[in-house]
C-alpha positions in Angstrom: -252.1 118.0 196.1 -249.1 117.3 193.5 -246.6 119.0 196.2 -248.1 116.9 198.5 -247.8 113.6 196.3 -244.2 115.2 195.0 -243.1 115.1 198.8 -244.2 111.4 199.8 -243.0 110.5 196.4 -239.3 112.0 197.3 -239.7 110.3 200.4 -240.5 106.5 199.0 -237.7 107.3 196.8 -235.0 108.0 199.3 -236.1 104.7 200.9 -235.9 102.9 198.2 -232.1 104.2 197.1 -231.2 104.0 201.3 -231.6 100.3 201.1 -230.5 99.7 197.7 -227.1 100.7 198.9 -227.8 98.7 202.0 -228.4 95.4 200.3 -225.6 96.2 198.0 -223.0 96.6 201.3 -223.4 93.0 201.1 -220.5 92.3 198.5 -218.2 89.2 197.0 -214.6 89.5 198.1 -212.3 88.4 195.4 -209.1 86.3 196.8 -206.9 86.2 193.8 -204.8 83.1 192.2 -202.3 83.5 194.8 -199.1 84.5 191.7 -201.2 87.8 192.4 -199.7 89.2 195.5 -196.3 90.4 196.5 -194.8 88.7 199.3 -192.0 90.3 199.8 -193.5 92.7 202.2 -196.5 90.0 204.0 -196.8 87.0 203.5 -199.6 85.6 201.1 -201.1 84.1 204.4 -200.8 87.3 206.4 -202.5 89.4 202.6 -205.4 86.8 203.0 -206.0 87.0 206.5 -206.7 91.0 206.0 -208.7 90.3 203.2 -211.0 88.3 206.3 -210.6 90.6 208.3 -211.1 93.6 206.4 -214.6 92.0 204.8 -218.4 92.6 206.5 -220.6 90.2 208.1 -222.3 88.1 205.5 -220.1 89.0 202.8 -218.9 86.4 200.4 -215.6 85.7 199.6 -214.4 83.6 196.2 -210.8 82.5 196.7 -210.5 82.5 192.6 -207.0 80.7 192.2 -206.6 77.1 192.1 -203.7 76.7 194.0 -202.5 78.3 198.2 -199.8 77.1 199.9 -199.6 77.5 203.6 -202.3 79.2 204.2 -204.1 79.2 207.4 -207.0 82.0 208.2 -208.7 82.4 211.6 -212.8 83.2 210.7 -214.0 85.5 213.1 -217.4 86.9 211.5 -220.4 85.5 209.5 -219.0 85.1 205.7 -219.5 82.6 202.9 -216.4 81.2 201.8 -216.7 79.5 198.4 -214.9 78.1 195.7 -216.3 77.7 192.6 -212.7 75.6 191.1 -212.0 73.2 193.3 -209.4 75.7 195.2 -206.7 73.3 196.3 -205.1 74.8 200.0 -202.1 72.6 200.9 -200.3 73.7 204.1 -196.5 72.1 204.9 -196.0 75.2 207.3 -197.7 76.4 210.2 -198.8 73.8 212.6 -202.9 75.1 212.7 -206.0 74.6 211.1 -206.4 75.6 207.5 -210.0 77.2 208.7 -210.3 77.9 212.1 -213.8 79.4 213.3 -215.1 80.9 216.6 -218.1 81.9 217.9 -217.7 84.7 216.2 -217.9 83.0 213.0 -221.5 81.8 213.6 -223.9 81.8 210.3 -220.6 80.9 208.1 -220.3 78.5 205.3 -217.3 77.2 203.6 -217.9 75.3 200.0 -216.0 74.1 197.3 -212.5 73.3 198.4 -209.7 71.2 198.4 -208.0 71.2 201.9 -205.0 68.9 202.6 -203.1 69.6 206.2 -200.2 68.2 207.2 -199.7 69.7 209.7 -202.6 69.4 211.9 -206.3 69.9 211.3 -207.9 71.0 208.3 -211.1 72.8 209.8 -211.6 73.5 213.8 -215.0 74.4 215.0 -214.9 76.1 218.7 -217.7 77.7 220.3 -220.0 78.3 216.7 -223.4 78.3 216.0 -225.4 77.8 212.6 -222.3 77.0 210.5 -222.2 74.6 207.0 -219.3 72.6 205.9 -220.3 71.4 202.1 -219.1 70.3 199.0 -215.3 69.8 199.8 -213.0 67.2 199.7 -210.6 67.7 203.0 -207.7 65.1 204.5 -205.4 66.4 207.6 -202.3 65.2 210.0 -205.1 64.9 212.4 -208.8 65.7 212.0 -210.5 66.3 208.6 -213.2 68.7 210.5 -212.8 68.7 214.2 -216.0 70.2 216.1 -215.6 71.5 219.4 -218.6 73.2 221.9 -220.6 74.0 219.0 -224.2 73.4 217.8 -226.3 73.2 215.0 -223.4 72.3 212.4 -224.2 70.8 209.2 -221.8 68.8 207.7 -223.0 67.5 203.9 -221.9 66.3 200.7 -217.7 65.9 201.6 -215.3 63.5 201.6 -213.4 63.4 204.6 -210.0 60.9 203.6 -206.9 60.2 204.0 -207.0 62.0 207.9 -206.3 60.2 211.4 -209.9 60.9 212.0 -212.1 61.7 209.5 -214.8 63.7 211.9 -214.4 64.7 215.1 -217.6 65.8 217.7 -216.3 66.5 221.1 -219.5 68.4 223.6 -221.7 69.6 220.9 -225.6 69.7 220.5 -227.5 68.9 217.2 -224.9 68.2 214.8 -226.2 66.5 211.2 -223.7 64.3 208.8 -225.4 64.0 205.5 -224.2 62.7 202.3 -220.5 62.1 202.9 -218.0 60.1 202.0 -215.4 59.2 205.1 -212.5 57.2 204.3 -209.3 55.4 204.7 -208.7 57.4 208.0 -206.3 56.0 210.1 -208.1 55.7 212.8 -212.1 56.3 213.3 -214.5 57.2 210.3 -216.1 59.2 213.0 -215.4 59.8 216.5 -218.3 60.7 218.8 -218.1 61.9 222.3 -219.8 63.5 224.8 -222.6 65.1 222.6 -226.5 65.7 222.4 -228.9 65.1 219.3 -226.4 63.8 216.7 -227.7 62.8 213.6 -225.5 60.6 211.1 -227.7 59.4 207.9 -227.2 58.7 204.1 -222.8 58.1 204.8 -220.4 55.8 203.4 -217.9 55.1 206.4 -215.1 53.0 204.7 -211.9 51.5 204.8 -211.3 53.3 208.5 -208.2 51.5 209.8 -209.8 50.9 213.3 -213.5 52.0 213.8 -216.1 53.5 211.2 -218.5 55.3 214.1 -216.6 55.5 217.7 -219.7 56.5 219.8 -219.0 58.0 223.3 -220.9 59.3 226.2 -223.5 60.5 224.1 -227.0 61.2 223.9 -230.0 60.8 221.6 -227.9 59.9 218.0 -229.1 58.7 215.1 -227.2 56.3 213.0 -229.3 56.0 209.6 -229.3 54.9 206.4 -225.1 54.6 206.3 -223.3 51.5 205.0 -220.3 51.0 207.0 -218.4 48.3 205.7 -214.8 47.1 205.6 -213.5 48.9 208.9 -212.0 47.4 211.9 -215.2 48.0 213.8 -218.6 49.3 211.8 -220.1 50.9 215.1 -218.8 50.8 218.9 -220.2 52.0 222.1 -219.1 53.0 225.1 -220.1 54.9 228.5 -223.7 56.5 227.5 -225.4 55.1 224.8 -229.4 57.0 225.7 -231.7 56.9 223.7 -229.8 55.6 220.5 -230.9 54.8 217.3 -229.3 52.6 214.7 -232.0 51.9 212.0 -231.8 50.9 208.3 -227.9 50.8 208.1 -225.7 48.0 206.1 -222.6 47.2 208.1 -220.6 44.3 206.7 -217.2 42.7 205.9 -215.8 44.7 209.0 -212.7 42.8 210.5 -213.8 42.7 213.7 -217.3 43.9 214.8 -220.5 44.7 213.4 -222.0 46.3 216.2 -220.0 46.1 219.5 -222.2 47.0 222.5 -219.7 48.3 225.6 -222.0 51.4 226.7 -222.9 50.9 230.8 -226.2 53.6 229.7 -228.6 52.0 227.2 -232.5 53.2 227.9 -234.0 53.3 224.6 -231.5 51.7 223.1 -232.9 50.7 219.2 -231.7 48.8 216.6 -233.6 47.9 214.3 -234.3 47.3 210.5 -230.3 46.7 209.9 -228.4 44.7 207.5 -224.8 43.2 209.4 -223.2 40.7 207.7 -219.8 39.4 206.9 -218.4 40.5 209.8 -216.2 38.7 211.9 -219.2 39.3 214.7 -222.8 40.5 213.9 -223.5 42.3 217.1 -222.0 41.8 220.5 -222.4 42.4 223.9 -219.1 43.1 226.0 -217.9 43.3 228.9 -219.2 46.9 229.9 -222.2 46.5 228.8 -225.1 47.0 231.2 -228.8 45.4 229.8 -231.4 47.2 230.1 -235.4 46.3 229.5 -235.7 49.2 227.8 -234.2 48.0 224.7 -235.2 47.4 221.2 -233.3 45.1 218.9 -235.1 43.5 216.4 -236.0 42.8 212.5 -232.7 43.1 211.5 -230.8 40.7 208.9 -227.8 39.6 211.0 -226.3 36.4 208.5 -222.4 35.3 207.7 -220.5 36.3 210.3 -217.6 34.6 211.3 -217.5 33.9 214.5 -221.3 34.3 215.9 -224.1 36.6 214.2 -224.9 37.7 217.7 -222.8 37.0 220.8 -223.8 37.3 224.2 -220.1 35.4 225.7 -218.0 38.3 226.1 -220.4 40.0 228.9 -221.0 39.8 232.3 -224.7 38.0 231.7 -225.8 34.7 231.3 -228.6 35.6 229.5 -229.5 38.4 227.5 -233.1 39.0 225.3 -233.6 40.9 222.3 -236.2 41.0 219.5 -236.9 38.9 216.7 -235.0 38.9 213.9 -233.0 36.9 211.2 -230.3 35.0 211.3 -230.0 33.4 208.0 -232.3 30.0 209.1 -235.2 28.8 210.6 -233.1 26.7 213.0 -231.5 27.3 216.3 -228.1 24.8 215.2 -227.8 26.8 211.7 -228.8 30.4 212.9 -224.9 31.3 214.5 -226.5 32.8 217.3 -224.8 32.6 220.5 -226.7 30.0 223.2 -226.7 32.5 226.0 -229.3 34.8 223.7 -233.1 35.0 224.2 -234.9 36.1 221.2 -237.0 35.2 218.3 -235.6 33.5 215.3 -237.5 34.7 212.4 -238.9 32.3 210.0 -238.8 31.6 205.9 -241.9 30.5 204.7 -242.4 29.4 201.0 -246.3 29.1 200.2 -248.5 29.0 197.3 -250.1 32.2 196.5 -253.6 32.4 197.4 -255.9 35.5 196.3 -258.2 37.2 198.2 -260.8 34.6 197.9 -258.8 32.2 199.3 -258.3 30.4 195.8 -254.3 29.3 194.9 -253.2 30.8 191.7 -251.4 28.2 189.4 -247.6 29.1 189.4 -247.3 31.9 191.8 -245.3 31.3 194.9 -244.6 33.4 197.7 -241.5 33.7 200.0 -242.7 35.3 203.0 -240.9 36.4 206.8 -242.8 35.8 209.8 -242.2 35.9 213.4 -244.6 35.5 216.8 -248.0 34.4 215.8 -247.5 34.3 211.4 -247.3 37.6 211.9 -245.2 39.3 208.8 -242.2 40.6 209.2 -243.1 43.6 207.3 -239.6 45.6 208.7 -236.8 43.2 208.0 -234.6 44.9 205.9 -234.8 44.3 202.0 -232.8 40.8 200.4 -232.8 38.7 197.7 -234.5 35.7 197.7 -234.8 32.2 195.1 -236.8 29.6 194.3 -236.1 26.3 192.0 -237.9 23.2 191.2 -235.8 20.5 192.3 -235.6 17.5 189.4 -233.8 15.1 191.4 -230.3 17.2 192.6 -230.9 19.2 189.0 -232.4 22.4 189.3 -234.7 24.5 187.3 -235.8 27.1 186.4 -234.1 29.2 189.2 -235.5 33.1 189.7 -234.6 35.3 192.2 -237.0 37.8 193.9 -236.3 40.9 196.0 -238.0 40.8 199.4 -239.6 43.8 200.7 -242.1 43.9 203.4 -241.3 40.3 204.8 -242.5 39.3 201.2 -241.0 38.1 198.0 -243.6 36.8 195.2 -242.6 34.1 192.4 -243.8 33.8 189.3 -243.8 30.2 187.1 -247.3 30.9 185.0 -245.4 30.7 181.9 -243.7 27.4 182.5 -245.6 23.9 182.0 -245.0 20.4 183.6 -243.9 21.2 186.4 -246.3 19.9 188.7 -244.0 17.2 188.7 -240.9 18.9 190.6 -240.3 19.5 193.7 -240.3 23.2 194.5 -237.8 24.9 196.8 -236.7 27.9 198.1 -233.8 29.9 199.6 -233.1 32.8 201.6 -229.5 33.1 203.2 -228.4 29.9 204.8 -231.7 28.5 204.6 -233.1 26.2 202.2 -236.7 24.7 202.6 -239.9 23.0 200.2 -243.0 24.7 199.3 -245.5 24.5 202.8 -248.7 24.0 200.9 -250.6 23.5 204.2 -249.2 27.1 206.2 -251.7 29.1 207.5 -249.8 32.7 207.1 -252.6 35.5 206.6 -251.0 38.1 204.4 -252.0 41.9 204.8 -255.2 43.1 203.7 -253.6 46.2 202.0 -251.5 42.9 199.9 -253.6 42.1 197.5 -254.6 44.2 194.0 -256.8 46.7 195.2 -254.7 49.8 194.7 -253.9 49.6 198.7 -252.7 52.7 199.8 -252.2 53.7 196.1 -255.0 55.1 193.9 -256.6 51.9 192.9 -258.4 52.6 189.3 -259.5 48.5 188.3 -258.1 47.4 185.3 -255.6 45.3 184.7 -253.5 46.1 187.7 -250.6 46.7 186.5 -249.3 49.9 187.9 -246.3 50.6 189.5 -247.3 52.1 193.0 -250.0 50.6 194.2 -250.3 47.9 197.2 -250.8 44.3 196.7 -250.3 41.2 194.0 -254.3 40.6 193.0 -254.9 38.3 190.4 -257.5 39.2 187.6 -259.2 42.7 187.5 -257.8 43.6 191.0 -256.7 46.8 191.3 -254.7 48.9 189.0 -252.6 50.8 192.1 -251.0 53.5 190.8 -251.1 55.7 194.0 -248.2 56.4 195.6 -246.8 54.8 199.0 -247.3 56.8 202.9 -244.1 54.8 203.9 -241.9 55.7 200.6 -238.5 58.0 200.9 -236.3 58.4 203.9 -237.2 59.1 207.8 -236.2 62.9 208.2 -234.1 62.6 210.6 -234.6 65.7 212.1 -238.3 64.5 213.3 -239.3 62.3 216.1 -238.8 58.6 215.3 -241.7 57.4 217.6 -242.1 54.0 219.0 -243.4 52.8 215.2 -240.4 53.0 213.2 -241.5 51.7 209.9 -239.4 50.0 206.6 -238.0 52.5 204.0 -239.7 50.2 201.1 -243.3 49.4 200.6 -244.1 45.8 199.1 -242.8 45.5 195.8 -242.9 41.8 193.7 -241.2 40.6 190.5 -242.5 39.3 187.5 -246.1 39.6 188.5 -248.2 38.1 185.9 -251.5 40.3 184.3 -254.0 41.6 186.6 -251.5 41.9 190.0 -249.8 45.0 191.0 -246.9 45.9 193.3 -245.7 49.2 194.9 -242.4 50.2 195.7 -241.8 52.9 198.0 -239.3 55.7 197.0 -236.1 55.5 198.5 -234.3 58.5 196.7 -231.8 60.6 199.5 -233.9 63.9 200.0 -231.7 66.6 198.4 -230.5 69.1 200.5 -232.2 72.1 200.3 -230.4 74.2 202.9 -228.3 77.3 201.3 -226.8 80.5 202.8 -228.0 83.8 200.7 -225.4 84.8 198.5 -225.3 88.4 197.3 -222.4 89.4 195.2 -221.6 92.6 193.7 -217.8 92.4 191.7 -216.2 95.4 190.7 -216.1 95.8 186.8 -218.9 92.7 186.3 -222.2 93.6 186.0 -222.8 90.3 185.1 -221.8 88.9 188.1 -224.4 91.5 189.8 -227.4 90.1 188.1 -226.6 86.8 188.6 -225.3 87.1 192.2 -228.1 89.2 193.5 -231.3 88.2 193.0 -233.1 91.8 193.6 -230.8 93.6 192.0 -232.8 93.9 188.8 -236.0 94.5 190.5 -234.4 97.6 192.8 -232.9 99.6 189.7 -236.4 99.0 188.3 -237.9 100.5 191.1 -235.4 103.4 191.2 -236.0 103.5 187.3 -240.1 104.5 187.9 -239.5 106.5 191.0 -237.4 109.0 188.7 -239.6 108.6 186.0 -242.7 109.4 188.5 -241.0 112.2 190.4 -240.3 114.0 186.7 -243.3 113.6 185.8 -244.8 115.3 188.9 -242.4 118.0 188.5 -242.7 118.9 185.3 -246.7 119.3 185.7 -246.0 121.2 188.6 -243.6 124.2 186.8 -246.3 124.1 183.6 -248.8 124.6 186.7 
């Protein structure tokens, strides 16, 4: 019996120590600073380039200097390529990409670097699956990152400067922009063409010399949560624009357009829930641009552009429709829409604030957004609105509110006398007295009941919950189903909801308000790094995450198999 359990014990053992030294195959490459090597033989680009090639798929390799010169390295296996000090690579020499990857290359990522090309791009993408780009800051001759044929890239947390295009997506499939900064390129922020399932969310495209997003021919993209501002163009379309989604963006103080529509494909076209202003023109249809039924645009906050907020003139149609949405006023004259436009203005309401019971509530005030029949106009996006009492030109008392929801709430309870004044309020262009005799029905979720929040009585003054309640109503401190951002890897659908829940300001005791949580969802998404360095055990622990629990396992097999062995000899 003790042979027998000596035997399988031998056996578990052997597996153990077999894939041990498996796991451990998977090593860190060191790259040395680059005063290191001898160049008098190969040159320091032609010593790196071995070092590539000579390493194993999914090894990791540390370039540990902090300055290369004229270095450019063709990636032809799965490795992680990292630099944990900002390794700056600056290539005056060879006119080719710092990091060029193939197909072979698939599963890489490269982190932590400093790239500047003059000489032409500073990462090309051909033919690669499953590949990250994070954490660097990259400028180029030509493209920053160039993607050709390639799909499932992630492209996160970069800055992408200084380039003649910052990103470039020529024939790919699912590619996701996350988190980066892309600016002062000399020509497009990013350049779109010919591509499926794109996904652009949480960037700031700036200070592009001609256009921040150039979209092309392509298919099913998501433009979300960006701000795009002070470009020649925020966002331009042209040939396909199917199934696009713009939704929650700001795009202002762009020289020329906003939004400029030129795409002859536009089924499912949305945009929705955008702030454009201070543009030369809000959104406009041109010349190429065929209309469609099929069309959402609607609830966004289109205000102080120069020329129109929303031009139909430069098309071929005399009239186009669209959504509702704001332009600034309640009126057609003030509103900078062009005449050949059908659609909904929305309207600024100020009313008193009435509870639940139907009863007004001395010195509370509500701005409210409405559009169709009173309905609210729960996904414009979020703005700042005021009121003041008017004492003949003088005003008082001024406080701002922030809108979300379609709602803004004002609060006057501590002030006296001033029944007397003339109450007004202003959102934009628009500026309009109290309607005490509106008949706008506010949500049922609105007032102090905890809403969608945890409601627990009390004085309602919690943080999260729905609604502005007066009196006992609702302390909400239950946390919002619409809060944090749409993951923009999921399905839209046909509801697209706002990225806040109602909030208020200044409520007085016994109302509550709930803000939804608008924090960027951190990006969880990191290759396995296993590291074993020569002469640093320290780096072995910390690098490999089983490496402690495999020499304690090797640790009680010997301890076991001695055991066995020694009982068996005494036996």
């Amino acid at each position: 019996m003790v042979a027998m359990n000596y035997k399988k014990l031998s056996v578990l053992l052997s597996i153990i120590i077999f894939s041990f030294v498996c796991m451990s195959s998977v090593i860190a490459v060191d790259v040395q600073d680059s005063s290191y090597y001898n160049i008098s033989n190969e040159s320091l680009n032609q010593q790196i380039q071995k070092i590539i090639d000579s390493s194993n798929s999914g090894d990791t390799v540390k370039f540990l200097g902090k300055n290369y010169e004229n270095i450019t390295l063709i990636i032809n296996k799965n490795l992680n390529i990292l630099s944990s000090s900002n390794t700056k690579i600056l290539n005056n020499g060879l006119t080719k990409p710092i990091f060029q990857l193939n197909s072979k290359s698939s599963g890489t990522v490269i982190s932590g670097f400093n790239l500047i090309n003059n000489k032409d791009n500073a990462i090309y993408i051909n033919g690669v699956k499953n590949l990250t780009i994070k954490n660097n800051n990259i400028a180029s001759k030509n493209l920053a990152i160039y993607i050709y044929n390639s799909s499932n890239i992630q492209i996160s947390n970069n800055d992408l400067v200084n380039s003649n295009i910052g990103l470039g997506i020529l024939n790919s499939n699912s590619i996701n922009i996350k988190n980066n900064n892309i600016k002062q390129n000399k020509n497009h922020g990013i350049y779109l063409k010919d591509s499926i399932n794109t996904i652009i969310n949480h960037n700031i495209i700036e200070n592009n010399i001609q256009t921040g997003i150039e979209h092309e021919n392509s298919i099913s993209t998501q433009i979300i949560n960006n701000t795009i501002n002070k470009n020649e163009n925020g966002i331009i379309t042209t040939k396909s624009a199917k199934n696009l989604i713009i939704l929650y963006n700001t795009i202002s103080s762009n020289n020329d357009y906003g939004i400029k529509l030129d795409s002859n494909e536009n089924t499912n076209l949305k945009i929705k829930t955008n702030t454009i202003l201070r543009n030369y023109k809000g959104i406009s249809f041109t010349y190429h641009y065929v209309d469609t039924n099929k069309k959402d645009i609607s609830f966004n906050r289109v205000v102080y552009n120069t020329d129109f907020n929303i031009l139909v003139r430069e098309s071929n149609y005399n009239r186009i429709s669209v959504g509702a949405n704001w332009f600034g006023a309640n009126e057609q004259s003030k509103s900078g829409v062009c005449p050949k436009l059908n659609g909904e203005l929305i309207q600024y309401n100020l009313i008193p604030y009435k509870n639940q019971y139907g009863n007004i509530v001395p010195g509370l005030f509500i701005g409210v957004f409405t559009y169709g029949n009173n309905q609210i106009a729960s996904n414009l996006p979020d703005m700042t609105v005021a009121a003041v009492f008017d004492n003949h030109g003088s005003y008082l008392n001024q406080q701002y509110a922030n809108m979300v929801d379609g709602i803004a709430i004002f609060n006057f309870t501590d002030n006296t006398n001033l029944d007397q004044y003339n109450l007004k309020s202003y959102a934009d262009v628009e500026f309009l007295e109290l309607n005490k005799n509106a008949n706008i029905k506010l949500p049922n979720d609105f007032y102090g009941n905890g809403g969608s929040g945890n409601g627990n009585g009390g004085s309602g003054n919690g943080e999260n919950g729905n609604g502005g309640g007066d009196g006992n109503t609702g302390n909400g401190d239950g946390s919002s189903d619409n809060s944090g951002d749409n993951n923009p890897g999921e399905n839209l659908g046909n509801d697209l909801k706002p990225k806040n829940q109602l909030s208020s300001s200044s409520l007085p005791s016994g109302t509550s308000s709930s803000k939804g949580n608008t924090e960027k969802q951190k990006d969880s998404s990191q290759g396995k790094i296993l590291n074993v360095l020569d002469d640093d055990f320290e780096s072995i622990i910390k690098d490999n995450p089983y490496f402690l629990a495999i020499v304690s396992i090797v640790l009680i097999g010997v301890l076991a198999i001695g055991f066995l062995y020694k009982r068996k000899r005494e036996e």
